[in-house]
KOLNUFI-723471 format. One record per atom (N, C-alpha, C): atom name; residue number from 1; x, y, z. Coordinates in steps of 0.1 Angstrom, whole numbers. Example, Ala and Ser with C-alpha at 12.3 -4.5 7.8 and 13.67 -1.06 7.14 Angstrom:
BEGIN
 atome num     x     y     z
     N   1   132   -57    78
    CA   1   123   -45    78
     C   1   132   -33    78
     N   2   128   -22    71
    CA   2   137   -11    71
     C   2   129     0    79
END
This chain:
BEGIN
 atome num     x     y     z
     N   1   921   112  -461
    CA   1   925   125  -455
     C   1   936   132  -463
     N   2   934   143  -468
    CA   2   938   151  -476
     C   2   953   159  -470
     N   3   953   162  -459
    CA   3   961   171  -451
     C   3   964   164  -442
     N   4   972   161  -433
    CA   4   974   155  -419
     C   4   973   169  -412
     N   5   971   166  -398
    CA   5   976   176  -385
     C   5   987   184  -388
     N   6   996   175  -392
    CA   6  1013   184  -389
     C   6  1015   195  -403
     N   7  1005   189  -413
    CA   7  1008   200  -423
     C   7   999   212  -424
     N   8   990   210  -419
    CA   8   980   217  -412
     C   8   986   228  -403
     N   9   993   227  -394
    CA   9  1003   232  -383
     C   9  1014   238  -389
     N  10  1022   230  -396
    CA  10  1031   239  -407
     C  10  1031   253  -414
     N  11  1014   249  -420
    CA  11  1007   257  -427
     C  11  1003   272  -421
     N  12  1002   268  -406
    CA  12   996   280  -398
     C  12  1008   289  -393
     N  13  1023   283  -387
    CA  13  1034   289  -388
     C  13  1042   291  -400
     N  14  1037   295  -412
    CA  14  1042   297  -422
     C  14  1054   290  -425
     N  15  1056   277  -422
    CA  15  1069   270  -423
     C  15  1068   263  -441
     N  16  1055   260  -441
    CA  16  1049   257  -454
     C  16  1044   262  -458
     N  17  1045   265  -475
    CA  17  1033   270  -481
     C  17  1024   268  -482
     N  18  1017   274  -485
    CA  18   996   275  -488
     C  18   995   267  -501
     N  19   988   259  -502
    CA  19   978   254  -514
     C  19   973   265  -523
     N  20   978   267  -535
    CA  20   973   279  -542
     C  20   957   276  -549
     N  21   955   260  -552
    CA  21   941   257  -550
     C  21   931   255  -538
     N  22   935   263  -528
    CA  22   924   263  -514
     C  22   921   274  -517
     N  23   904   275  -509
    CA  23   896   286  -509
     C  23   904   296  -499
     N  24   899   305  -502
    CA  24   902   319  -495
     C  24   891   328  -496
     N  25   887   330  -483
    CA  25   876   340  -475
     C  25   882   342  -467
     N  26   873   361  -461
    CA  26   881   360  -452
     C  26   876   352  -439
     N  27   866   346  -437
    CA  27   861   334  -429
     C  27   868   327  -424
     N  28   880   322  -433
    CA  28   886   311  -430
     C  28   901   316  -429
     N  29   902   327  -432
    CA  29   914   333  -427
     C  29   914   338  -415
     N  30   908   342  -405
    CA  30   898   344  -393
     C  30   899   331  -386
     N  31   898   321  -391
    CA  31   899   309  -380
     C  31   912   303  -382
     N  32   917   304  -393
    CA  32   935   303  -396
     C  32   946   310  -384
     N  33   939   321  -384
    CA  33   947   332  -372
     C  33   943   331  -358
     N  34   929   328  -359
    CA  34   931   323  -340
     C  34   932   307  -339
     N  35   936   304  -352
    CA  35   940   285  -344
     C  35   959   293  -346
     N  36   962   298  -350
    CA  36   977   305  -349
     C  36   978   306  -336
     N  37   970   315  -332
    CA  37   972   324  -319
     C  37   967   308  -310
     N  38   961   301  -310
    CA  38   959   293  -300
     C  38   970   282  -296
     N  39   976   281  -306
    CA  39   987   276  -311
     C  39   998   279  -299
     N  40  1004   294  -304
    CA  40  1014   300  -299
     C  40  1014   295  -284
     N  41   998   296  -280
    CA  41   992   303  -268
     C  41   997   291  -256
     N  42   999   275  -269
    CA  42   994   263  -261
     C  42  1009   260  -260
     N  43  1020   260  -270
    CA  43  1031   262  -270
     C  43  1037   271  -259
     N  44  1032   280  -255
    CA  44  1043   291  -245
     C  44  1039   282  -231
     N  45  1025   279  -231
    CA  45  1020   269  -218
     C  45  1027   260  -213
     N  46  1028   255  -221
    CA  46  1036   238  -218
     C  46  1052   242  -220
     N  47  1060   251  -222
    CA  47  1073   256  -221
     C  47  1073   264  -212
     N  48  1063   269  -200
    CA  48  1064   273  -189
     C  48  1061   262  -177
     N  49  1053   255  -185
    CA  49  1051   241  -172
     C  49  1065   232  -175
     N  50  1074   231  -184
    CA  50  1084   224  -181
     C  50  1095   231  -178
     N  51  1095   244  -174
    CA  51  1100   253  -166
     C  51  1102   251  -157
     N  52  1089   253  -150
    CA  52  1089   251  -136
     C  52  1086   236  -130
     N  53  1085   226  -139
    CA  53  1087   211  -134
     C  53  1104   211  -131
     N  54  1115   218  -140
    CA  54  1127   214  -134
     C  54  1132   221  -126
     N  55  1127   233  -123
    CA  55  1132   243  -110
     C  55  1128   239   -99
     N  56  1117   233   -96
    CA  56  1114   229   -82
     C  56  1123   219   -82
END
């Protein structure tokens, strides 16, 4: 395995750089941005559910 998860994830919040030898289409730039956006989406979730786990 070439990449793990976490660099993978890095990669999508621009915390790391890009592989200047990976392909680039816009195909896969397209699935780059909605695993971003799913990302964000899964992150805001679970920091609203541990919100409201300590306020009740």
């Amino acid at each position: 395995m070439k990449d793990s998860i976490w660099n993978q994830i890095l990669t999508y919040f621009y915390i790391r750089r890009r592989d200047p030898g990976a392909p680039r289409n816009i195909d896969l730039k397209f699935m780059h941005g909605m695993n971003r956006i799913s990302l964000f989406m899964f992150l805001i979730a679970v920091i609203v559910m541990v919100v409201r786990l300590f306020r009740h």
